[in-house]
C-alpha positions in Angstrom: 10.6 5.6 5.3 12.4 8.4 6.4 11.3 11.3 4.5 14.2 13.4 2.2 14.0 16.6 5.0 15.3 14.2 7.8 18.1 12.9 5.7 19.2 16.4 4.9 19.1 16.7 8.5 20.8 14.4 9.6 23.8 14.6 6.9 24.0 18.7 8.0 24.4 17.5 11.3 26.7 15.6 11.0 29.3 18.1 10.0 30.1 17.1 6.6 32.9 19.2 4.6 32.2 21.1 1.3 33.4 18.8 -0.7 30.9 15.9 0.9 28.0 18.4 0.9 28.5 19.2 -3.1 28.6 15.1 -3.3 25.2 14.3 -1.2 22.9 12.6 -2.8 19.4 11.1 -1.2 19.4 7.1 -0.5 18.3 5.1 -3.4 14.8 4.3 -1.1 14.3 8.1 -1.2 14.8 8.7 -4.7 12.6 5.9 -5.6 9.7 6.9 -3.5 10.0 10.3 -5.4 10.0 8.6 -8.6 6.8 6.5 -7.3 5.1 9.4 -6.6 6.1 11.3 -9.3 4.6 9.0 -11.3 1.2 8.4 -9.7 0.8 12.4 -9.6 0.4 12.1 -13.2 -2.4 9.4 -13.2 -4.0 11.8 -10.7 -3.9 9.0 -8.0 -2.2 10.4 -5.2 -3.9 11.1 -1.6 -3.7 13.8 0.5 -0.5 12.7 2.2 1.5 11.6 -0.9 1.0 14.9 -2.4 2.2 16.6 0.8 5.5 14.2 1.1 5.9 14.9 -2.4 5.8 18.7 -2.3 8.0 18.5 1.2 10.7 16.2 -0.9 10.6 19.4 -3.6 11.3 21.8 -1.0 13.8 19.5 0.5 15.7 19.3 -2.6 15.5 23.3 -3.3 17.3 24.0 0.3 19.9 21.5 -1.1 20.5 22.4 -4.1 21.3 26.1 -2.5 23.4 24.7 0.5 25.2 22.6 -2.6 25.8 26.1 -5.0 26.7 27.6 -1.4 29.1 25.0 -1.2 31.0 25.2 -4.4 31.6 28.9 -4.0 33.4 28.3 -1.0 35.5 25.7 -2.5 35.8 28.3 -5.7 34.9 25.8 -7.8 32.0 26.3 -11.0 28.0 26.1 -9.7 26.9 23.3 -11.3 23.1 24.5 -11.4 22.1 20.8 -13.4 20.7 19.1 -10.2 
């Protein structure tokens, strides 16, 4: 499974406009691996490397929230902060 970081990555570059970039959302796979893990962090059953993919997905989503705020500005429309 590609992890959320690389599809960032690859939708930054590949030079979406500010209106696509306030409508990215992760693939459905990604979203449900979060909520899989997510959900296993609170039974205390996650290993080393699902707690690391989980924390990199958190980051992940914090650089796009920002490039998404970022993105509204420009476009003068209102931040919605509710992501």
């Amino acid at each position: 499974m590609p992890h959320a970081i690389d599809e960032i990555l690859d939708f930054v570059t590949s030079s979406p406009s500010l209106e696509e970039i306030v409508r990215f959302t992760y693939s459905d796979e990604t979203l449900e691996r979060v909520s899989y893990l997510s959900e296993q962090k609170t039974t205390a059953t996650l290993t080393q490397e699902e707690q690391q993919e989980l924390r990199e997905f958190k980051r992940a989503a914090h650089v796009m929230e920002q490039l998404k705020i970022r993105a509204q500005r420009r476009l003068g429309t209102p931040v919605d902060d509710a992501w």
